[in-house]
N, CA, C and O atoms as a Tinker XYZ file with bonds, in Angstrom:
   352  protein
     1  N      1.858000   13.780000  -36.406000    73     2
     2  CA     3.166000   13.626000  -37.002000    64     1     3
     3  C      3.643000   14.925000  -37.646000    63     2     4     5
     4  O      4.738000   15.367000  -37.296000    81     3
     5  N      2.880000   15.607000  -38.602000    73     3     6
     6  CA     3.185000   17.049000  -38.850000    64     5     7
     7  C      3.542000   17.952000  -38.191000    63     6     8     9
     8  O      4.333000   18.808000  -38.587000    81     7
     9  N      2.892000   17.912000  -36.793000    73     7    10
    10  CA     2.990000   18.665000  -35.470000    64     9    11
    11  C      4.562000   18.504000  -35.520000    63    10    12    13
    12  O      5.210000   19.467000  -35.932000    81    11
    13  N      5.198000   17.393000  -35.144000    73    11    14
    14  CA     6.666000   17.248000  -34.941000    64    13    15
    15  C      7.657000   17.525000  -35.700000    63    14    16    17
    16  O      8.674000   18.090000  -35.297000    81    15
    17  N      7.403000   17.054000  -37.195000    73    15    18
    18  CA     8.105000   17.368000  -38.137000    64    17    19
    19  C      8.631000   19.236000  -38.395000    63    18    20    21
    20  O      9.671000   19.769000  -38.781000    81    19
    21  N      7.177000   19.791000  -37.906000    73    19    22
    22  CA     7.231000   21.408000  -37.921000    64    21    23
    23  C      8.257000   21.665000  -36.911000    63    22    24    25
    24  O      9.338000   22.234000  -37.063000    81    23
    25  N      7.608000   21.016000  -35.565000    73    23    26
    26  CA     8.708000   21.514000  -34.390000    64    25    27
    27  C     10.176000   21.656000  -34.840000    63    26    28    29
    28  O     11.012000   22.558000  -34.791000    81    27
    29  N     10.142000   20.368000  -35.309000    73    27    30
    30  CA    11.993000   20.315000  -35.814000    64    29    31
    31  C     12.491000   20.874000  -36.790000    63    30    32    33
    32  O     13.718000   20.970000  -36.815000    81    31
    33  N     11.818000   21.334000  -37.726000    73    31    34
    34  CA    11.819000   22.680000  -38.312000    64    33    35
    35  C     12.336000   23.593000  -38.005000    63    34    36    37
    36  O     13.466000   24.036000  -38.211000    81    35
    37  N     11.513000   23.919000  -37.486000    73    35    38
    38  CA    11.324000   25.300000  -36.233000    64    37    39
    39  C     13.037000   25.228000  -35.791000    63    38    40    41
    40  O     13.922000   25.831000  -36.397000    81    39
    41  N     13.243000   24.334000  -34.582000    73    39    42
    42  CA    14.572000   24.168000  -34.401000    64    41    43
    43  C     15.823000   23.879000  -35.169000    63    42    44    45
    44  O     16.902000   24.005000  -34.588000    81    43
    45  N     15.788000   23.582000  -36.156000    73    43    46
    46  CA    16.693000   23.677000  -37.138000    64    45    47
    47  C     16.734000   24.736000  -37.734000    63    46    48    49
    48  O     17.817000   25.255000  -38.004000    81    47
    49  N     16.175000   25.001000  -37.895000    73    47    50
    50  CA    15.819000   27.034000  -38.819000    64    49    51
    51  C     16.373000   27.962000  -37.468000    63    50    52    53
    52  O     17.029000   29.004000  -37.476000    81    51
    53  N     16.034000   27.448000  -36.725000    73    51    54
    54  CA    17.026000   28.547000  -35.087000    64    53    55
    55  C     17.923000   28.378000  -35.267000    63    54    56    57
    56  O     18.389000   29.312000  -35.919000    81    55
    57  N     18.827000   27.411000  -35.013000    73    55    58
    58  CA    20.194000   26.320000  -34.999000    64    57    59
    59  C     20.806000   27.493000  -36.467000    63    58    60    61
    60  O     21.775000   28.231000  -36.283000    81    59
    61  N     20.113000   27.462000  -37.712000    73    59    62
    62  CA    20.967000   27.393000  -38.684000    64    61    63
    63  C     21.197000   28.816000  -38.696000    63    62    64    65
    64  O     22.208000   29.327000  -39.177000    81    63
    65  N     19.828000   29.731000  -37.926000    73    63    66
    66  CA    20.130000   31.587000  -38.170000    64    65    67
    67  C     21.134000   31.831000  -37.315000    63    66    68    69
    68  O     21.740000   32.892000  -37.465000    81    67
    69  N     21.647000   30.676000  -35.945000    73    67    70
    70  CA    22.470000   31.147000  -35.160000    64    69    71
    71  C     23.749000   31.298000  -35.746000    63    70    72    73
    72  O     24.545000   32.213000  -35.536000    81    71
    73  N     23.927000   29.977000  -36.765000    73    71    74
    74  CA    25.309000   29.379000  -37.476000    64    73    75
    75  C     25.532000   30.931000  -38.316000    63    74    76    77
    76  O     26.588000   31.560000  -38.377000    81    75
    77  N     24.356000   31.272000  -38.853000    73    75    78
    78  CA    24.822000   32.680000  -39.598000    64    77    79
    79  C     25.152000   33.918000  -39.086000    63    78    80    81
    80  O     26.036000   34.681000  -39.475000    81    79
    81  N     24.175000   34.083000  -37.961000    73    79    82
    82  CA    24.730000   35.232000  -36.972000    64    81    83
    83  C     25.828000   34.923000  -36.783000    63    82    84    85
    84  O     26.505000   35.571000  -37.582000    81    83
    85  N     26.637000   34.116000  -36.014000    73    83    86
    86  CA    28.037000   33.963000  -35.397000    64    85    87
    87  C     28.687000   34.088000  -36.828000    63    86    88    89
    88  O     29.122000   35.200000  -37.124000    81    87
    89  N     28.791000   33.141000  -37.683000    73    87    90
    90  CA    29.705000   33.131000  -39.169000    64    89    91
    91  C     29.527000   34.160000  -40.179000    63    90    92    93
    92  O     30.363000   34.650000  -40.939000    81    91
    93  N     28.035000   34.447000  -40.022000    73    91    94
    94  CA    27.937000   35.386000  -41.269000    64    93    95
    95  C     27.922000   35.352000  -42.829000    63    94    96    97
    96  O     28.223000   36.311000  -43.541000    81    95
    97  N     27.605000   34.357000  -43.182000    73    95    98
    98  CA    27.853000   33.632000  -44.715000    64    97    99
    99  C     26.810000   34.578000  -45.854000    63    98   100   101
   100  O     25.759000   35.208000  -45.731000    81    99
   101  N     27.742000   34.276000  -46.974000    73    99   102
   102  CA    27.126000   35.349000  -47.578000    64   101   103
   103  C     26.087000   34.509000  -48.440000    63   102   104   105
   104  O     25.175000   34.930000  -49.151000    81   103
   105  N     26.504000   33.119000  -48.159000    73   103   106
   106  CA    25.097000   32.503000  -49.254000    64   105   107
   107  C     24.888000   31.124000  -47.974000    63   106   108   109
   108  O     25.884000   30.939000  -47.275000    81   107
   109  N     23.799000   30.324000  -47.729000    73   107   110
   110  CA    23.803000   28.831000  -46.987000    64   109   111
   111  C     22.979000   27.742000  -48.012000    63   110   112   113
   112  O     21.857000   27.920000  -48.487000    81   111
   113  N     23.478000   27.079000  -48.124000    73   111   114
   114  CA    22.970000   26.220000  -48.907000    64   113   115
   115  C     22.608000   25.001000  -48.010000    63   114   116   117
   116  O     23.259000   24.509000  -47.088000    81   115
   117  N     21.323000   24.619000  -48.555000    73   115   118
   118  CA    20.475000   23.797000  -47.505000    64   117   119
   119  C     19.875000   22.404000  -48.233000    63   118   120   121
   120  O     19.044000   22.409000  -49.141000    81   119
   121  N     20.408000   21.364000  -47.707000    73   119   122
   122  CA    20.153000   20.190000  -48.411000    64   121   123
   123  C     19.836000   18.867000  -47.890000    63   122   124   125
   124  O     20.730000   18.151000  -47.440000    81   123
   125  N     18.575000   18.486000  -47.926000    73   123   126
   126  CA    18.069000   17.723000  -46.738000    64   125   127
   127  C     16.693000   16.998000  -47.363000    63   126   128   129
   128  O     15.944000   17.629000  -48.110000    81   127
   129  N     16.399000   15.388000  -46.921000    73   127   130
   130  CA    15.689000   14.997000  -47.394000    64   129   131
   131  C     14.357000   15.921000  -46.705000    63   130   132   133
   132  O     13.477000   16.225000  -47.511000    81   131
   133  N     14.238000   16.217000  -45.762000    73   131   134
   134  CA    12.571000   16.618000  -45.153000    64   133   135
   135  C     12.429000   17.924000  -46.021000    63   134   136   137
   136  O     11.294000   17.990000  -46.493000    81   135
   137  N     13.208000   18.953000  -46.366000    73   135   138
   138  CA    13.210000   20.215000  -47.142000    64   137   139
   139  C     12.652000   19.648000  -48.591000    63   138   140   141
   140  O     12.288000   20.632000  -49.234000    81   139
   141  N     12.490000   18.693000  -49.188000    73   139   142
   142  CA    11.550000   18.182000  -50.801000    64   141   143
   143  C     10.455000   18.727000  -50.880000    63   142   144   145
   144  O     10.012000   19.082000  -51.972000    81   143
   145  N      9.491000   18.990000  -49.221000    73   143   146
   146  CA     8.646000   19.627000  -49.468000    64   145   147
   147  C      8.463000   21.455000  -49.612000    63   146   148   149
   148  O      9.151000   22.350000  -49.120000    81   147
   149  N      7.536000   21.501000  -50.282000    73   147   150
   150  CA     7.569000   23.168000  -50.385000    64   149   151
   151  C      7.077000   23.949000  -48.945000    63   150   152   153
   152  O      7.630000   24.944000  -48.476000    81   151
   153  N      6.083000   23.355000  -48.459000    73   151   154
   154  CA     5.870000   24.006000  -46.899000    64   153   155
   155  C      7.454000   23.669000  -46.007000    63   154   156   157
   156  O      7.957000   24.615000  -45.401000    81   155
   157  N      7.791000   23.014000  -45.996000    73   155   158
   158  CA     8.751000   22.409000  -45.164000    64   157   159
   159  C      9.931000   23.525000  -45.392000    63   158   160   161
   160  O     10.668000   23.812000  -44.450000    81   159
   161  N     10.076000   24.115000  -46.617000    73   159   162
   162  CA    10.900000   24.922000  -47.326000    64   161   163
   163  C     10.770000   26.378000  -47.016000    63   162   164   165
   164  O     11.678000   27.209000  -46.989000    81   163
   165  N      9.185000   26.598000  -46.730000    73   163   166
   166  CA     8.846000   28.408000  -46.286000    64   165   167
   167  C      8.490000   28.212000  -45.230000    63   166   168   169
   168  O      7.688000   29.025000  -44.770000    81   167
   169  N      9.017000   26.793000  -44.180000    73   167   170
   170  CA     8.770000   27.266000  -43.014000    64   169   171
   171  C     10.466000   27.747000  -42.787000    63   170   172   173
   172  O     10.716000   28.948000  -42.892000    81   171
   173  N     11.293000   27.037000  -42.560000    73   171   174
   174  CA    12.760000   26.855000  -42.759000    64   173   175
   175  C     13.360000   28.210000  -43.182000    63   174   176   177
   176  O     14.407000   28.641000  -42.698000    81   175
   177  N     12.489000   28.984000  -44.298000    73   175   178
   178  CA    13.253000   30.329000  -44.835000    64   177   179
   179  C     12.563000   31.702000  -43.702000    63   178   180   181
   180  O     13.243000   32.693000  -43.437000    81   179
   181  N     11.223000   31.506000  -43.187000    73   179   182
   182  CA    10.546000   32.447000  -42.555000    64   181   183
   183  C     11.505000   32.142000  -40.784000    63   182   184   185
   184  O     12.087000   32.990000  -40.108000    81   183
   185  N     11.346000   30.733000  -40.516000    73   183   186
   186  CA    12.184000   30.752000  -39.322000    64   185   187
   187  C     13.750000   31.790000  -39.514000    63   186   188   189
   188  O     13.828000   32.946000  -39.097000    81   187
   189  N     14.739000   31.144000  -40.139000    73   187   190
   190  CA    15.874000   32.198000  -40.496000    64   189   191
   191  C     15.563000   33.245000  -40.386000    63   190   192   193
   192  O     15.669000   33.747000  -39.267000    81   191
   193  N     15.083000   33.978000  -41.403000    73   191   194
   194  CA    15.164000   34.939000  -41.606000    64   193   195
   195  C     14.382000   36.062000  -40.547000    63   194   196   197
   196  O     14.564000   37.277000  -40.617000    81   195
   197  N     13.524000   35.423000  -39.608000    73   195   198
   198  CA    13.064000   36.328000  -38.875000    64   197   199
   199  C     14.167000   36.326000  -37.140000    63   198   200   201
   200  O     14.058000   37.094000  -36.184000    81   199
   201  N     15.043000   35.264000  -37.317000    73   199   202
   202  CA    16.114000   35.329000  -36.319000    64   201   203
   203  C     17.760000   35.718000  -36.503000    63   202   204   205
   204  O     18.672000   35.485000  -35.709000    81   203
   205  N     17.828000   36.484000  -38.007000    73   203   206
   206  CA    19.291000   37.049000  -37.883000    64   205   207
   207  C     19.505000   38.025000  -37.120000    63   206   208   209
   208  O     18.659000   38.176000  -36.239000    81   207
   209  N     20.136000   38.567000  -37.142000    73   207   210
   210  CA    21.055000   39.677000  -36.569000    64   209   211
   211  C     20.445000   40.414000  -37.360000    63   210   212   213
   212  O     19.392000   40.951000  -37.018000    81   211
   213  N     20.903000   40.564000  -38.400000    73   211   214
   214  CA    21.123000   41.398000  -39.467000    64   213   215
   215  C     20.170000   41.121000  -41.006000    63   214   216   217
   216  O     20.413000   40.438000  -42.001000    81   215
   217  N     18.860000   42.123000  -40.577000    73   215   218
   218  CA    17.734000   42.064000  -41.586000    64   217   219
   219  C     18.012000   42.860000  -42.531000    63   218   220   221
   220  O     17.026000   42.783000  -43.265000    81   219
   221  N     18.941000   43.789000  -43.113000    73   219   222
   222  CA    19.233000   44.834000  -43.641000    64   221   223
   223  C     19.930000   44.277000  -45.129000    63   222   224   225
   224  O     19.703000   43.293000  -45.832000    81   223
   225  N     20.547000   45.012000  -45.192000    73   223   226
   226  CA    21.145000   44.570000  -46.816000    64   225   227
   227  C     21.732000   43.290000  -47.217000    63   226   228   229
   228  O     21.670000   42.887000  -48.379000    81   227
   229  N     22.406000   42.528000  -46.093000    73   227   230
   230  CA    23.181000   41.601000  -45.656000    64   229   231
   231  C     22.646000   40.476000  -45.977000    63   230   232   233
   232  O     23.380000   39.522000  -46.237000    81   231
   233  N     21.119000   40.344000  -46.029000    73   231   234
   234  CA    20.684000   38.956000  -45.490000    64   233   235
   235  C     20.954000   38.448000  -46.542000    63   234   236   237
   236  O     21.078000   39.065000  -47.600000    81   235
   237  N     21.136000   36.706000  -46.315000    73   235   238
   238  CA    22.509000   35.559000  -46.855000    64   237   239
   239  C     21.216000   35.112000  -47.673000    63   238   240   241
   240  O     20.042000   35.256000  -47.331000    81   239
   241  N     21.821000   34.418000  -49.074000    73   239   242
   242  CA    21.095000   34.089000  -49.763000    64   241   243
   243  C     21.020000   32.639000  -50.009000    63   242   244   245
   244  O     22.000000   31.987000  -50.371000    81   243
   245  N     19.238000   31.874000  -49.704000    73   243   246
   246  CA    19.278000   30.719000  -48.388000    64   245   247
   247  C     18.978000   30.271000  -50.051000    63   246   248   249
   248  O     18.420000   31.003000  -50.869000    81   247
   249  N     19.531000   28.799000  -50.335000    73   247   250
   250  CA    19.131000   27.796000  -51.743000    64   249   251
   251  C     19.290000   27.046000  -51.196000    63   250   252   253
   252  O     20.220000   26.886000  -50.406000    81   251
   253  N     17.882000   25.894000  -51.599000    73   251   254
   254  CA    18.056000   24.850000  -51.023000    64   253   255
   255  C     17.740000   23.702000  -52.626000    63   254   256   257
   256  O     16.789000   23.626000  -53.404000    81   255
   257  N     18.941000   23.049000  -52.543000    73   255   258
   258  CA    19.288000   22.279000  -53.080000    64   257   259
   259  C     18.780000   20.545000  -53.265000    63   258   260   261
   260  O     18.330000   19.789000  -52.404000    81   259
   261  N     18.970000   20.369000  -54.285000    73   259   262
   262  CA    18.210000   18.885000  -53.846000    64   261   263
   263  C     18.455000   17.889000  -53.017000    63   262   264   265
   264  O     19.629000   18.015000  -52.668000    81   263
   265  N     17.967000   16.939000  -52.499000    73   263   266
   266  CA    18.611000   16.331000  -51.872000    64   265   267
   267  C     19.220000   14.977000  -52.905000    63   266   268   269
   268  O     18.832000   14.460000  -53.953000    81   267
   269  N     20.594000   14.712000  -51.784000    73   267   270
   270  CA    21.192000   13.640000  -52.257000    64   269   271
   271  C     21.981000   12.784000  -51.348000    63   270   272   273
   272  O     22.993000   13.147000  -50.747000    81   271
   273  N     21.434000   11.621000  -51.298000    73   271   274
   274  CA    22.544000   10.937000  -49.986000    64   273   275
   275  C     23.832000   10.608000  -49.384000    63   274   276   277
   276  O     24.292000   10.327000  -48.277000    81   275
   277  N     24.391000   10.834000  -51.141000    73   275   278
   278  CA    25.770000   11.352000  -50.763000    64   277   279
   279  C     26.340000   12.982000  -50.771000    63   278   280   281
   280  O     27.509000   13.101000  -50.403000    81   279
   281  N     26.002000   13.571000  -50.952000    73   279   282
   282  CA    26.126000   14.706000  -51.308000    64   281   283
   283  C     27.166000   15.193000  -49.861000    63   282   284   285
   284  O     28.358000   15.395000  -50.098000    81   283
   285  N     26.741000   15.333000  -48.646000    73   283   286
   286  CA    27.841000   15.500000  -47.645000    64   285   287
   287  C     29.139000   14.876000  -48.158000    63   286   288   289
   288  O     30.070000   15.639000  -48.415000    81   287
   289  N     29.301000   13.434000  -48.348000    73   287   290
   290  CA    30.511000   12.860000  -48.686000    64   289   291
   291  C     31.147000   13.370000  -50.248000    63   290   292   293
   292  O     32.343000   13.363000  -50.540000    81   291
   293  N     30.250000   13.717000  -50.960000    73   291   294
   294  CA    30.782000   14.096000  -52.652000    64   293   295
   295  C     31.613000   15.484000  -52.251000    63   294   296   297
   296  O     32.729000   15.688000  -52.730000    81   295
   297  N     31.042000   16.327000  -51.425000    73   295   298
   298  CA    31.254000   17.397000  -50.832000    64   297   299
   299  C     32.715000   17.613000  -50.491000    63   298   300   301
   300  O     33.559000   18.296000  -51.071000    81   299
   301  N     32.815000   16.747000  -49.243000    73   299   302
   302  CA    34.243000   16.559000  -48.587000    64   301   303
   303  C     35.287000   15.972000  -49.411000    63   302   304   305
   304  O     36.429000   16.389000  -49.220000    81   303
   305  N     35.131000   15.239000  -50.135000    73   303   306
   306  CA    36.135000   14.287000  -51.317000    64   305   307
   307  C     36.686000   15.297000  -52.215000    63   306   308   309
   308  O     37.845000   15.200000  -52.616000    81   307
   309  N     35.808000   16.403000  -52.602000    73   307   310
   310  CA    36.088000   17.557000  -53.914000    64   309   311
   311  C     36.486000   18.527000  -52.997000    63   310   312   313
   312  O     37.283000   19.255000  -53.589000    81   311
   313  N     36.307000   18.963000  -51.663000    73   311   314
   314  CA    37.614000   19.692000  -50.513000    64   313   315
   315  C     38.986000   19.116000  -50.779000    63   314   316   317
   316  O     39.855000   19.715000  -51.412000    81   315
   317  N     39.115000   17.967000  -50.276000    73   315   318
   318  CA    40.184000   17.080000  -49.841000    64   317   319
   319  C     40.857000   17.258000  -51.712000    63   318   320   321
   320  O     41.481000   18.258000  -52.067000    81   319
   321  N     40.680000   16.590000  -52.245000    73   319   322
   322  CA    41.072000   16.722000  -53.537000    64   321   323
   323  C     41.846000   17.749000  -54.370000    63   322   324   325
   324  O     42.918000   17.571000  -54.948000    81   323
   325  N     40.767000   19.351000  -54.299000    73   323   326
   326  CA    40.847000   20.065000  -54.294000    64   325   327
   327  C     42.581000   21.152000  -53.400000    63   326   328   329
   328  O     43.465000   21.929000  -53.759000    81   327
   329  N     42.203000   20.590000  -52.411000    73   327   330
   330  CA    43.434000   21.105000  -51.086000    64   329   331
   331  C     44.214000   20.252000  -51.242000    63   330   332   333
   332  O     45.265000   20.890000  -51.321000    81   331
   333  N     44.451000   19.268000  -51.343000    73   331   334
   334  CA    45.664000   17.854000  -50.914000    64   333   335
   335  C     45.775000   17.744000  -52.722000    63   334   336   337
   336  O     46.663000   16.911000  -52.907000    81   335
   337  N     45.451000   18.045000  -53.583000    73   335   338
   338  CA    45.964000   17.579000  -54.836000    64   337   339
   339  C     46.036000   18.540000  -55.724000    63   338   340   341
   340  O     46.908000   18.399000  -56.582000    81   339
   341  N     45.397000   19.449000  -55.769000    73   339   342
   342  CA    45.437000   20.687000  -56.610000    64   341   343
   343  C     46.354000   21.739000  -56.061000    63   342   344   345
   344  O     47.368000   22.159000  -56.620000    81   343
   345  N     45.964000   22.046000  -55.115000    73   343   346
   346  CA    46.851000   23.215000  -54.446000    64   345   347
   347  C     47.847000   23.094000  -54.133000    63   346   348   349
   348  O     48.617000   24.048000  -54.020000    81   347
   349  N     48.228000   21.633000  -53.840000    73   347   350
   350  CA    49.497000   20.643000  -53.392000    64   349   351
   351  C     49.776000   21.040000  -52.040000    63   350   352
   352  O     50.679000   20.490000  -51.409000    81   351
């Protein structure tokens, strides 16, 4: 079971250095129930970081946050809010 859990790791930590190569973000914030663990956490930062573009001064500063099950939706509500009611 560990075996798999790593794999998908692995592939998510590709997936997410690609999202930064193409976008380029200057910080990613990472928030996910399987990331609670601390291995799960320096596998995730060693994957990234050994697949940017750009190892040099640049590299994005990865926090990973706690998890929370709403947190995607708390997320989008304080956008929407934010844009559609504040900014008018």
């Amino acid at each position: 079971m560990a075996a798999i859990i790593k794999k998908a790791i692995v592939h998510l930590g590709l997936n997410l250095a690609n999202l930064i190569n193409f976008l380029h973000p200057q910080g990613v914030l990472i928030e996910s129930f399987i990331m609670t663990l601390p291995e799960n956490k320096k596998i995730m930062n060693e994957i990234i970081l050994e697949n940017i573009f750009d190892q040099g001064n640049d590299v994005p500063d990865i926090s990973f946050i706690p998890y929370n099950p709403d947190c995607g939706a708390l997320g989008a509500v304080a956008l929407a809010i934010k844009r559609f009611l504040l900014e008018g």
